[in-house]
KEPALUM-989535 format. One line per field, with one value per residue (C-alpha): residue in three letters; x, y, z. Coordinates in pm, 1 decimal. Layout:
BEGIN
rest <- c(ALA;...)
x <- c(X;...)
y <- c(Y;...)
z <- c(Z;...)
REM end
This chain:
BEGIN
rest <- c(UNK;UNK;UNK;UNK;UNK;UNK;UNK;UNK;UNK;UNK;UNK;UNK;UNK;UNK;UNK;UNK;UNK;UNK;UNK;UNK;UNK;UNK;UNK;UNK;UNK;UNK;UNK;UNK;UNK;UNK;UNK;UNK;UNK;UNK;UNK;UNK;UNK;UNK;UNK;UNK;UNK;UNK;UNK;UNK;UNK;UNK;UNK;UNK;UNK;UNK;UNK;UNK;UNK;UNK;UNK;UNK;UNK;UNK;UNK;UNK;UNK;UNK;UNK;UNK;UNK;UNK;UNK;UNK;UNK;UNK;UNK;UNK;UNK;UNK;UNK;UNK;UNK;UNK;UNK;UNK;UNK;UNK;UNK;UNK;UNK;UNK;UNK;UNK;UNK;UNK;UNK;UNK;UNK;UNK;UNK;UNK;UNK;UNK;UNK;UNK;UNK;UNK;UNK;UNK;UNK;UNK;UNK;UNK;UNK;UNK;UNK;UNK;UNK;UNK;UNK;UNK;UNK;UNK;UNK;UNK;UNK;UNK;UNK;UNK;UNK;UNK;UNK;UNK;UNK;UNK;UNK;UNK;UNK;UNK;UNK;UNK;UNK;UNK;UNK;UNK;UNK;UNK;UNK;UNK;UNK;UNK;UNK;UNK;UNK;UNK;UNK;UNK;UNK;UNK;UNK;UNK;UNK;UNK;UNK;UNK;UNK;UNK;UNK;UNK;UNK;UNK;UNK;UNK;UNK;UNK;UNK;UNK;UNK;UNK;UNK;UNK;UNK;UNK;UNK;UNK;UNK;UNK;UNK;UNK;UNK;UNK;UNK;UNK;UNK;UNK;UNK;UNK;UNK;UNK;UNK;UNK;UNK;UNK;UNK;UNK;UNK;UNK;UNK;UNK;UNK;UNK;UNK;UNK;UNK;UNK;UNK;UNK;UNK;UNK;UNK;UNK;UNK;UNK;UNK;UNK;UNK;UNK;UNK;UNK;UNK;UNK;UNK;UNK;UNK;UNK;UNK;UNK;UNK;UNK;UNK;UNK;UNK;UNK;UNK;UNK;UNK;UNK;UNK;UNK;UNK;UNK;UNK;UNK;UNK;UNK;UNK;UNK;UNK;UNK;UNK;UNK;UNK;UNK;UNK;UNK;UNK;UNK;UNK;UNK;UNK;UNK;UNK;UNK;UNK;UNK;UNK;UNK;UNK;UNK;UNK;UNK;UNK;UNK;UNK;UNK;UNK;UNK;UNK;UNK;UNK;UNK;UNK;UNK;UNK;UNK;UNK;UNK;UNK;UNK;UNK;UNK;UNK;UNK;UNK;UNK;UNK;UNK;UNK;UNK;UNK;UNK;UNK;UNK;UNK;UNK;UNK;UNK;UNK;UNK;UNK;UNK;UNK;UNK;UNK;UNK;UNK;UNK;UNK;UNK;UNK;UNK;UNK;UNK;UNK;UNK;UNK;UNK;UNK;UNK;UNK;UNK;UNK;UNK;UNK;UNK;UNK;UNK;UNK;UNK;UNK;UNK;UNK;UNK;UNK;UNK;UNK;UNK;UNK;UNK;UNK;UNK;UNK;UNK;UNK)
x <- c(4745.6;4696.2;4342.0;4335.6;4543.9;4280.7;4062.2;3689.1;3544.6;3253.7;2923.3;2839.6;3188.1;3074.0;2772.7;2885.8;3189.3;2888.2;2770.6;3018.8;3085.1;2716.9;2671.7;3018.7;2933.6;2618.6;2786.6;3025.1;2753.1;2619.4;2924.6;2986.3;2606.3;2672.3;3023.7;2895.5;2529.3;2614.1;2326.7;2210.0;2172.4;2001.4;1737.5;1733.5;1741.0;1418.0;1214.5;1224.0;1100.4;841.5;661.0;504.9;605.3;325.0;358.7;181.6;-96.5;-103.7;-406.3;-382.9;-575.3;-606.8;-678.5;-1057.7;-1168.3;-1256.2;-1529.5;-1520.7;-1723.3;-1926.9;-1694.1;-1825.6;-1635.0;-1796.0;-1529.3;-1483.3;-1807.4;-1884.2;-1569.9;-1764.5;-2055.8;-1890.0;-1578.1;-1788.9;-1860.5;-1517.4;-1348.8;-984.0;-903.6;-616.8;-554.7;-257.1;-139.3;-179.8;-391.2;-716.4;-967.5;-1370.0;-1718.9;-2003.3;-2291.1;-2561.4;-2611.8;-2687.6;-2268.2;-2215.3;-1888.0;-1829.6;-1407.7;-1204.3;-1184.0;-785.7;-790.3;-921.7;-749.8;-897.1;-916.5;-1182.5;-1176.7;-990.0;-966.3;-1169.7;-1155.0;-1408.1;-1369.3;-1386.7;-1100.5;-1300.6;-1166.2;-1357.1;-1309.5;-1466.6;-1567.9;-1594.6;-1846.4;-1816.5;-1559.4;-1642.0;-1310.2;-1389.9;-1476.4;-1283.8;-1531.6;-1627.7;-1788.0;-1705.9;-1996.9;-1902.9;-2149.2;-2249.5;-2585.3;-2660.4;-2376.2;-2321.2;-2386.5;-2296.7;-2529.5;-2470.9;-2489.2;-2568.1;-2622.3;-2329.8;-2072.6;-2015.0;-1674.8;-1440.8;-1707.7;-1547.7;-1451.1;-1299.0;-1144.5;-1096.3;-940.0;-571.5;-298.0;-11.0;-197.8;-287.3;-625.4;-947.5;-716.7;-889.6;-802.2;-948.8;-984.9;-1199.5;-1380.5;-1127.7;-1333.5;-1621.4;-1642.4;-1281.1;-1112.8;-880.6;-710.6;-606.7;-436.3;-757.7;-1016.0;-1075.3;-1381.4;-1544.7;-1449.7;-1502.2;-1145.8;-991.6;-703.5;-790.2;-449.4;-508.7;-232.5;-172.7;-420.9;-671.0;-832.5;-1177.8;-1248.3;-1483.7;-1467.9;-1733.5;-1925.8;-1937.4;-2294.2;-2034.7;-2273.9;-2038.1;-2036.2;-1737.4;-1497.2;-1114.4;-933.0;-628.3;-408.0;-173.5;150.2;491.5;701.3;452.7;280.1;83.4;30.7;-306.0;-431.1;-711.9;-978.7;-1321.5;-1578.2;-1864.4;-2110.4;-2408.5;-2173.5;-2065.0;-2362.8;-2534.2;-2263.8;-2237.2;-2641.4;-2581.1;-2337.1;-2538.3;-2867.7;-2639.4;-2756.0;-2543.3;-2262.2;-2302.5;-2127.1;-2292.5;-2172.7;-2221.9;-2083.4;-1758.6;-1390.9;-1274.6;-899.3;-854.2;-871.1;-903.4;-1177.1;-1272.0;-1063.1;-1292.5;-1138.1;-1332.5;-1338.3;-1371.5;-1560.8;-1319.1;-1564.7;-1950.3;-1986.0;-2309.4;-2678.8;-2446.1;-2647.4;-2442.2;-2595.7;-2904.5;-2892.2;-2701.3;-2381.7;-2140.0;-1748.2;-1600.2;-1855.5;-1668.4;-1820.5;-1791.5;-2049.1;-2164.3;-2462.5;-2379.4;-2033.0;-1781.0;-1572.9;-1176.0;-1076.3;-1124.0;-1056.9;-1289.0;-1592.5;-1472.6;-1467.3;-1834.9;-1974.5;-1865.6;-2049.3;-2379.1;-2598.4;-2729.9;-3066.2;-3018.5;-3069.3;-2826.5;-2765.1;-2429.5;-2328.8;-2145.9;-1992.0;-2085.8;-1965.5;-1937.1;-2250.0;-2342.9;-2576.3;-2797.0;-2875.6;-3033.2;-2836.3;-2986.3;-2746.6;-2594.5;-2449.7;-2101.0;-1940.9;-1621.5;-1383.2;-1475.8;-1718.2)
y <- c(4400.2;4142.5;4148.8;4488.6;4424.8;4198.3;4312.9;4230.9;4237.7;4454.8;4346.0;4570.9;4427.8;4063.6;4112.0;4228.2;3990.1;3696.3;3846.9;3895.2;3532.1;3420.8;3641.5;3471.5;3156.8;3210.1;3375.1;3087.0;2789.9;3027.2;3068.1;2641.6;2597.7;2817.1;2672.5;2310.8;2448.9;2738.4;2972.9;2849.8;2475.2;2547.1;2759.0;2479.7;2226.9;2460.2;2518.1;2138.1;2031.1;2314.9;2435.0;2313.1;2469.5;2558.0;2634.5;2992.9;2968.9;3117.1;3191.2;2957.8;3049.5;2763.6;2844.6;2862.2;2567.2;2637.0;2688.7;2751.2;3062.4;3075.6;3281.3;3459.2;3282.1;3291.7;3138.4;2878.9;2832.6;2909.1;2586.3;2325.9;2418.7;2381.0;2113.3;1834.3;1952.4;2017.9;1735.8;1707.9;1605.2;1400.0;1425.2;1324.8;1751.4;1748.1;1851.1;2085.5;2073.3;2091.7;2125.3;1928.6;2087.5;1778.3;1543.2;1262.8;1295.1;1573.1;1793.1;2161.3;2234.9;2427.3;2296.4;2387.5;2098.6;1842.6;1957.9;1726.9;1412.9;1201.6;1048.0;1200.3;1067.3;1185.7;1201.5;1338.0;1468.2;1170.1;1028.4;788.5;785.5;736.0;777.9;1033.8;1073.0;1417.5;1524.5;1819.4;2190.9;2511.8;2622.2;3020.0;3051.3;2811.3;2548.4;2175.8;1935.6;1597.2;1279.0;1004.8;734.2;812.2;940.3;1157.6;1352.4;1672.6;1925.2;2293.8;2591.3;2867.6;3219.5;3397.8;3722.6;3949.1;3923.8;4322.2;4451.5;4379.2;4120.2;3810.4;3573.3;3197.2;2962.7;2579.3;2373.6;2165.4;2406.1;2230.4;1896.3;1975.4;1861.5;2061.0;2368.9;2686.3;3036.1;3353.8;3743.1;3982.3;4026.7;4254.8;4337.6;4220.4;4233.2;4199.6;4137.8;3822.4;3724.2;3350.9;3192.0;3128.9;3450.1;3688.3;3660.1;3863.9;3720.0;3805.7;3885.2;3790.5;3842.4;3510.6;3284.2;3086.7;2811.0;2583.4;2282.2;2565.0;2551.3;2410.4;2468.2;2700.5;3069.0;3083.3;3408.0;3380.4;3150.0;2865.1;2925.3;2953.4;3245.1;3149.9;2939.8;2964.5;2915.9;3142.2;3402.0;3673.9;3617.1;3698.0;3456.9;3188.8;3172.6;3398.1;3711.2;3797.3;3843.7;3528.9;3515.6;3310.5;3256.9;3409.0;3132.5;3258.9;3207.8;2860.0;2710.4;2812.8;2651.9;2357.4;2352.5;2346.9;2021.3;1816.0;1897.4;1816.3;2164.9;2302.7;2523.6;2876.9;3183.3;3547.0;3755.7;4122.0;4178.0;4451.2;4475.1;4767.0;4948.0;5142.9;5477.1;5781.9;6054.4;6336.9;6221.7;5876.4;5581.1;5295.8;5089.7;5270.8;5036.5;4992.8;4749.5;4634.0;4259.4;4320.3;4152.5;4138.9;4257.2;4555.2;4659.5;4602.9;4774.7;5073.4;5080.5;5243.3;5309.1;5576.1;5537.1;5475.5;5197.7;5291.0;5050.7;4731.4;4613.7;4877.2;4784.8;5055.0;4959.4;5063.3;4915.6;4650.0;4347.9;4452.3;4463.0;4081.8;3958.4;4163.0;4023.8;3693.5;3738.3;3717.9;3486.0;3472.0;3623.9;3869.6;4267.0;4402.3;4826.7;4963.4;5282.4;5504.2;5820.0;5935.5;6309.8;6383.0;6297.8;5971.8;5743.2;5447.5;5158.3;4829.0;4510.5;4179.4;3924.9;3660.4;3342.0;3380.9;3192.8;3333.7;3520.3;3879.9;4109.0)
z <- c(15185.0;14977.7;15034.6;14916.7;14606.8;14462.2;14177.3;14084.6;13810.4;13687.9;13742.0;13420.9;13193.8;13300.5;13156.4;12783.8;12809.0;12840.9;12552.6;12326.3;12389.2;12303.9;11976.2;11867.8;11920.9;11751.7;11451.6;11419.0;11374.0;11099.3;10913.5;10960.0;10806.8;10525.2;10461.4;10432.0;10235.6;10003.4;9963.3;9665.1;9753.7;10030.0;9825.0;9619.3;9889.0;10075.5;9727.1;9639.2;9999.8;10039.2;9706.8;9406.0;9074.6;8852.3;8429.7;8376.8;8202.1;7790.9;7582.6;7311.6;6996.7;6717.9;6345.5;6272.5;6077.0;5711.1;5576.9;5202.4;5107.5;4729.4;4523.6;4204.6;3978.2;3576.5;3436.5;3598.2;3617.3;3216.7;3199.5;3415.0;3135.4;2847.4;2888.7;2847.5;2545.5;2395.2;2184.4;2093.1;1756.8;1597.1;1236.2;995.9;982.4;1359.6;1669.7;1710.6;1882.6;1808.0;1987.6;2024.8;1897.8;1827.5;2085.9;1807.0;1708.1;1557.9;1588.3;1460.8;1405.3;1210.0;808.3;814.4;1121.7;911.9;640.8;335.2;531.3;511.9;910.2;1215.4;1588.9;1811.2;2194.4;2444.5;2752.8;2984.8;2751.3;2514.4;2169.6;1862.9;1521.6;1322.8;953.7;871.6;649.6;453.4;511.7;408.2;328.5;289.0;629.0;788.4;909.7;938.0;1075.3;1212.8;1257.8;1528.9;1638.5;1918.2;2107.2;2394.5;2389.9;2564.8;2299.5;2347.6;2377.7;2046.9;2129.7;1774.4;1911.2;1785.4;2139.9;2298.1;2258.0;2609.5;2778.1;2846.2;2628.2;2733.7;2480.4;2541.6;2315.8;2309.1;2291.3;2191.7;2238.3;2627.6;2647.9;2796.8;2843.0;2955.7;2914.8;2901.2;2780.5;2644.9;2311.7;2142.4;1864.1;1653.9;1249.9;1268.0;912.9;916.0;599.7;520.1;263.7;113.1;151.8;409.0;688.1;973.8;1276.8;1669.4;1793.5;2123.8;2353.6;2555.0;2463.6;2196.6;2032.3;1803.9;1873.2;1988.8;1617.4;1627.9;1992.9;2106.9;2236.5;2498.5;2703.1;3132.2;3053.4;2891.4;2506.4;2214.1;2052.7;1801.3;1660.9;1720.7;1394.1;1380.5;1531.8;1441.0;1574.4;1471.3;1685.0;1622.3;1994.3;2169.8;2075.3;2242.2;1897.0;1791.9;1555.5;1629.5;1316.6;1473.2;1585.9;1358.2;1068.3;1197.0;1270.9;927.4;758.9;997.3;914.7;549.9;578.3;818.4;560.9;219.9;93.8;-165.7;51.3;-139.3;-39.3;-111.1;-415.5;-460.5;-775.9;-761.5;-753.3;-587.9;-433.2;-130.8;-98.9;101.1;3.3;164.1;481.8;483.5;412.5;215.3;-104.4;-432.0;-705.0;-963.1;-1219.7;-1185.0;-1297.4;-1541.6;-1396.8;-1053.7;-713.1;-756.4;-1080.1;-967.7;-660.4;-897.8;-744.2;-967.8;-1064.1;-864.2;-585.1;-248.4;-29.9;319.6;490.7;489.1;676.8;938.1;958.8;875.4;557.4;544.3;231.6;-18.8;238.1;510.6;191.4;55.7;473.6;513.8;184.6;333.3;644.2;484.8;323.9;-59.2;-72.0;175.0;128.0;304.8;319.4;133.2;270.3;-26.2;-111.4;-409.0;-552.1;-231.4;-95.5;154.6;-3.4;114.1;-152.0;-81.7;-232.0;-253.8;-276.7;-502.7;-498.7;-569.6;-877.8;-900.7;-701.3;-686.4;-401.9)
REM end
């Protein structure tokens, strides 16, 4: 009975009972390995011992090196010309400026710069100073000229041709005592009227900035060749306006010639006094008196007729005839355009030297 009360086991439940047993033991060494190595230090742990890290590799572009490229630059290149050639000037009313124009030490500035005196300082470019005795002004147009002793200097190129209206136009000088200062414009206008204290002169005008110390330097085209003189400006804050005058360098150098030679500095006469008026919607001078044996009697100008050109240059009124007048030389013939009873008439006036202070 007892025999027969025992009970065996499966064959079949023996065998998943083994097992279970296995898979849980198994299971429980796992979950010991991960308790002492969490996951990530065992990554860690695995990476370190069995690869190699390597840095991606980036396309890397470095800056070109330079290479400068030839620029069309005139005015810079028209200052490398001509700053060799500008001088600054130091006399007792103050600074200007001037230009070399003969290489044996001769120096063309403004006559207000030197202002009487009978020896300035001069300094050149590459700083030298020297003193200068000046040797004669033409006070009616605003020019001088200054010896030193001195040889082979760099002497300036003169462009007499008359400049074109709004081609460029590059001053140098000493504004405000800078030294070999460059700036630059256009050619505003040409036969420009400018009135001083003393008379009134055609001049080349400018919007390139031009300053106090700027008076005696040159005004210079894109080839670095003078084609005036800087001696004033219009300006009602006293800087800047954009408004400069420049004795035209045809003018200056005759004049400059004149001094150097010790010729007898004579200014042209043509023998009126005039007014301004308006006739026949044209505005102009109207001759008012003829001096008698005057280039204007000869020629047969008359009262009443209205002078309207000058040498091909319009006339507006009785300044722009005195500043034209100016602009030429005794002995030449020069065509005066007039109205007369209505009527536009050509004569031919030869010139005079002038003695006193009328056309």
């Amino acid at each position: 009975m007892t025999e027969d009360m025992t009970t065996k086991e499966s064959p079949r439940l023996s065998g998943w009972l083994s097992a279970l047993l296995f898979f849980g033991a198994v299971a429980l060494v796992v979950a010991v390995i991960m308790w002492i190595y969490p996951k990530g230090e065992v990554e860690a742990g695995a990476i370190d011992e069995t690869t190699t890290t390597v840095a991606p590799e980036v396309d890397v572009t470095l800056p070109a090196e330079y290479e400068p490229v030839p620029l069309d630059e005139p005015i810079a290149e028209a200052a490398e010309v001509i700053l060799p050639s500008v001088v600054h000037i130091q006399a007792a009313g103050g600074v200007g400026s001037g230009v070399i124009y003969g290489s044996d030490g001769l120096i063309i500035t403004a006559a207000h710069v030197v202002d009487g005196q009978e020896t300035v300082r001069v300094r050149f470019a590459d700083g030298e100073q020297v003193s200068g005795t000046v040797l004669g002004t033409v006070p009616d147009v605003d020019i001088a000229v200054i010896e030193v002793d001195r040889n082979g200097l760099p002497a300036a190129a003169f462009n007499v041709e008359k400049p074109r209206v709004g081609q460029t136009a590059i001053a140098i000088g000493s504004p405000w005592g800078l030294v070999s200062t460059v700036t630059a414009g256009i050619v505003s206008a040409v036969d420009q009227t400018n009135c001083g204290a003393l008379t009134c002169a055609s001049m080349v005008q400018t919007d390139a900035a031009i300053n106090t110390g700027n008076s005696g330097g040159p005004l210079v085209d894109r080839q670095g060749a003078v084609i005036g003189i800087n001696v004033s400006i219009f300006t009602e804050t006293g800087a800047n306006d954009g408004v400069g005058f420049a004795v035209p360098s045809e003018i200056a150098i005759t004049y400059a010639d004149a001094i150097v030679s010790g010729e007898p500095i004579e200014t042209a006469f043509l023998g009126v006094e005039g007014r301004d008026v308006e006739r026949e919607g044209q505005a102009g001078t109207e001759i008012t008196n003829v001096v008698d044996g005057s280039a204007a009697q000869v020629a047969g100008l008359q009262t009443e007729d209205v002078v309207i050109g000058f040498g091909g240059v319009p006339i507006r009124g009785w300044l722009d005839l005195v500043a034209q007048v100016r602009a030429h030389q005794p002995g030449e013939t020069v065509e005066v355009l007039i109205l007369r009873d209505g009527q536009e008439i050509i004569v031919d006036a030869t010139l005079d030297v002038r003695t006193e202070d009328v056309g």
